[in-house]
N, C-alpha and C positions, 0 to 999 in steps of 0.2 A: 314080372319080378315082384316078391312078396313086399312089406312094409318093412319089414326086419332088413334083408339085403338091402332094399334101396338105402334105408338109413347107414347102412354100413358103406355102400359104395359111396355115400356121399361125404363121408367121414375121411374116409380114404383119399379122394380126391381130394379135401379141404387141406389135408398133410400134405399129401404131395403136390398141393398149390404153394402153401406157408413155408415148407423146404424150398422149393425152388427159387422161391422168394428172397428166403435170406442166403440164395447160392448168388441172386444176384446184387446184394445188399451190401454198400447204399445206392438208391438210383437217384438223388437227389441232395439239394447243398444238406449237413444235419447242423440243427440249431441244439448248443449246451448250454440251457440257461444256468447261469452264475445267479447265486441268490443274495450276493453280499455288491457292494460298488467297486467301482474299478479300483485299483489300485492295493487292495486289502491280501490279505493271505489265501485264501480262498481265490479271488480274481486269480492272482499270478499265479498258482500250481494248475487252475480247473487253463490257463492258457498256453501253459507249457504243454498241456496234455491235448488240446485243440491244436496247436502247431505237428505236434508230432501225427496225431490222427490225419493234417489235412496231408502231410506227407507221405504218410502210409498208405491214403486211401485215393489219392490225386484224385480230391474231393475238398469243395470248400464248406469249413466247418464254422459257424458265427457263434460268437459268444455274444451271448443276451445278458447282461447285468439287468437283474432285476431287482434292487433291494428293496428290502420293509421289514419292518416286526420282525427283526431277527431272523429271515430265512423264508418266513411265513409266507408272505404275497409270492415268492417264485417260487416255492412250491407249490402253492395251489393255482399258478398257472400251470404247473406244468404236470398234475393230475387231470386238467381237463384239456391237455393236447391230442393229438392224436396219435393213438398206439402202435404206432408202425416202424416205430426204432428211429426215427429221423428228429426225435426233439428228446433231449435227454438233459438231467438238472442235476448239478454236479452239488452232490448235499455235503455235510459237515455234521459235527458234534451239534450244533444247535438243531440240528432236526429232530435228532434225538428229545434235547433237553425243550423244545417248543412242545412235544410229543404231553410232555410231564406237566410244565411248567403253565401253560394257558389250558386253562379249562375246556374251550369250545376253537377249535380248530375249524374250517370250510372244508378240507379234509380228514381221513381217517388215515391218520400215519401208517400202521402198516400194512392196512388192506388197497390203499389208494397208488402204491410206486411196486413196480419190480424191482430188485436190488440187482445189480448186475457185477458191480465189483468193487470193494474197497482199490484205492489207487494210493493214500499216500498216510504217513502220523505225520505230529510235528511235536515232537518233546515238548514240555512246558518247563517253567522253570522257577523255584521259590526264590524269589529276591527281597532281601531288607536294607533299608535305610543305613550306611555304614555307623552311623551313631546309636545304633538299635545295639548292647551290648549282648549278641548272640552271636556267634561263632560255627553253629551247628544248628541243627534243626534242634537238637536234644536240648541246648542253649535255649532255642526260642519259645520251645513247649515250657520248658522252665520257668522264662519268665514270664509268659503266658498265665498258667496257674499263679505265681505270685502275686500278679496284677491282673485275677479275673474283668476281663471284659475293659483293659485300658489298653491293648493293643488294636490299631486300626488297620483294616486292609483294604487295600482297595479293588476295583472291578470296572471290566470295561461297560457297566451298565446292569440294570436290574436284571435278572432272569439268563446272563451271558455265561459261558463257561468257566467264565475267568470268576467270575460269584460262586459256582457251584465246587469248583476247582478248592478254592480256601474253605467253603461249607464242608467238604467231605473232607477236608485235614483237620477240622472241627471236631467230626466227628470222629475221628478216628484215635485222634489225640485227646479227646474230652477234656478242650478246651474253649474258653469263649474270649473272643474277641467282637468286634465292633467292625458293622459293612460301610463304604465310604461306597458309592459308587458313581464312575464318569459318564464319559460321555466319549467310549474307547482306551484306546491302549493308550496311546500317547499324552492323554494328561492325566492316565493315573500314573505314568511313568515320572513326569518331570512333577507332581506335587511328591512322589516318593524321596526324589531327589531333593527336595525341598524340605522333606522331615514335616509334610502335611498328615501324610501317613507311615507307617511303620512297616509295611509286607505289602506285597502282590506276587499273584502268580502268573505269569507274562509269557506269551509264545517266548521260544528261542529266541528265533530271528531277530524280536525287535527287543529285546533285554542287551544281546549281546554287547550291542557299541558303549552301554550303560557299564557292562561288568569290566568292560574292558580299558575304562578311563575309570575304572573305582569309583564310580558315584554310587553305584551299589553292590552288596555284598551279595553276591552267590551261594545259597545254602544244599540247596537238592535238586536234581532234575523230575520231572513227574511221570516218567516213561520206566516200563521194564528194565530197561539196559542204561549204561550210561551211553552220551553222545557221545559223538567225535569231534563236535565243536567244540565241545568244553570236559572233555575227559578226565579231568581231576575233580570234578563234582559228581558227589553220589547219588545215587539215587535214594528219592523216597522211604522204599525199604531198607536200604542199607542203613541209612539214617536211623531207621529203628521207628518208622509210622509202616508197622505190619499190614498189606493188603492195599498199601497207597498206589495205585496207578491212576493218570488221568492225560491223555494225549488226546490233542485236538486233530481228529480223522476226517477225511473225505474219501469221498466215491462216487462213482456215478451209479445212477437208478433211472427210469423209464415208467411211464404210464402202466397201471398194473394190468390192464388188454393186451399187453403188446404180445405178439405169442413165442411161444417154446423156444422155439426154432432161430426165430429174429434176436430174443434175448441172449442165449448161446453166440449167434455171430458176432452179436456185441463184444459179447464176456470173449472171445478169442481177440478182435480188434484193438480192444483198449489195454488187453494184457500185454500182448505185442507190444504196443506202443510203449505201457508203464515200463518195460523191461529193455527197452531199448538204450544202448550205451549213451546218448543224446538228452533220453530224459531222465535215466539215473544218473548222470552227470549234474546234471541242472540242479536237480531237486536237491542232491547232500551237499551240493556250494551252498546251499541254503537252508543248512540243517533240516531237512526232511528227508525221513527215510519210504522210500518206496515200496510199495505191498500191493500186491494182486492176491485175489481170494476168488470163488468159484458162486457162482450166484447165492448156490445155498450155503456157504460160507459166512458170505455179507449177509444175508437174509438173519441168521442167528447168531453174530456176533449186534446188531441192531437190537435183536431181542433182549441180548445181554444187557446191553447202554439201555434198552429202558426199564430193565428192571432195576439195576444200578441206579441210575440219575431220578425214579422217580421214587426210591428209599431216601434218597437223599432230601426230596420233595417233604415227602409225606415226617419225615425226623424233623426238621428245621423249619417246617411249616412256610414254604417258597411259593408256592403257587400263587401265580394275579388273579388279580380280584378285578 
């Protein structure tokens, strides 16, 4: 046998080893590192979606919480896992925005994961202080400009979505306001209430109890469509801030080795599951709407978010130092 055939027969073989592989795929427990701590928005959908896989696959699936630097340490554990579909890191918006945002990464965001499949949005939602005398978002651009830069917003911390999220209504509205930022949702939520700041832009979920005892006023949702938790709030553009979208996403991605074949098994496995009556049920009790997308879907909707978030970067001058 020549050098040309052998390399072909061995090539051949290698497929028809890696199919088979992922015909018998998983042979082992598969670990979904979470990149944020228990309990957070991220923890609870990456384990509604670990419950439904372990029943799909009568396979025990562990969720590894691994926080840090916004995302950053479990990602970069889980670029140097091994690629065989059996450890998989359930990313978010911040992967994206860490991508822009910090200069020097221990990984190469999007040469270092395979994307395998968007699984979930989560609306966001503009909220003001009810003493803030805006009514509408048009109301608040208003007085925005009339009092450049004495409007405060706040954020769950430097370089977080919820920063970037009021930077690009900045932008968009060409106005300035002044960053406050915490240490999470929850206490930029209760100094809002407290009239320490004037705005925030707030997952659903955890604004709702807020909107719902009027301690703040609901202006726009940050999502294409309106929700269904709160359907008498408009959206962003309807509001009249042209081109405003911003919903915090997640998905699962895989070591970028991992091959073809294994990747595909996945993307059929976790679509199943995201589509199952069980976990679309779950998810929209908790205002999140559920999305499967096809590898190379997720792969350039990512590109999208970093050309997005890192204009937003490079306009507002955000990047750590």
């Amino acid at each position: 046998m020549n050098r040309s055939c052998l390399l072909t027969a061995i090539a051949v073989s290698s497929l028809s080893f890696t199919a088979g592989a992922a015909n018998d795929f998983p042979t082992r427990p598969i670990r979904l590192i979470v990149p944020f701590a228990p309990g957070g928005g991220t923890d609870i959908i990456g384990r509604i979606l670990a419950n439904q896989l372990h029943a799909d696959l009568k396979q025990t699936v562990v969720v590894d919480n691994r926080p840090g630097a916004g995302s950053v340490l479990g990602h970069a554990l889980a670029a140097e896992a091994e690629p065989d579909g059996h450890t998989l890191v359930f990313s978010s918006i911040s992967f994206a925005i860490n991508a822009v945002y910090h200069p020097r990464l221990s990984y190469a965001t999007v040469t270092a994961f395979t994307p395998v499949t968007r699984v979930a949005d989560q609306p966001n939602i503009l909220v003001v202080n009810p003493r803030v005398e805006a009514r509408s978002v048009k109301e608040l651009v208003d007085l925005a400009k009339r009092q450049p830069g004495k409007l405060n917003y706040g954020s769950a911390g430097n370089g977080t979505g919820t920063q970037f999220a009021a930077e690009l209504l900045k932008m968009k509205a060409g106005i300035e306001m002044q960053h406050v930022p915490y240490k999470g949702t929850g206490p930029a939520l209760n100094d809002l209430v407290a009239g320490n700041i004037q705005l925030y832009i707030s997952t659903l979920a955890s604004a709702v109890p807020f909107i719902q005892q009027e301690r703040v006023r609901a202006l726009a949702v940050t999502s294409e469509r309106r929700s269904k938790v709160v359907p008498e709030v408009p959206t962003m553009q309807e509001a009249g801030i042209a081109g405003y979208t911003y919903e915090t996403w997640y998905g699962v991605q895989v070591p970028r080795a991992t091959p073809r074949p294994i990747v595909e098994a996945l993307n059929r496995i976790v679509v199943r599951a995201v589509q199952s009556p069980q976990v679309q049920a779950q998810m929209e009790r908790i205002g999140i709407e559920p999305v499967t997308t096809s590898p190379q879907q997720f792969a350039s909707f990512i590109r999208t978010e970093l050309d997005k978030w890192g204009g937003v970067v490079r306009t507002a001058g955000l990047a750590a130092r």
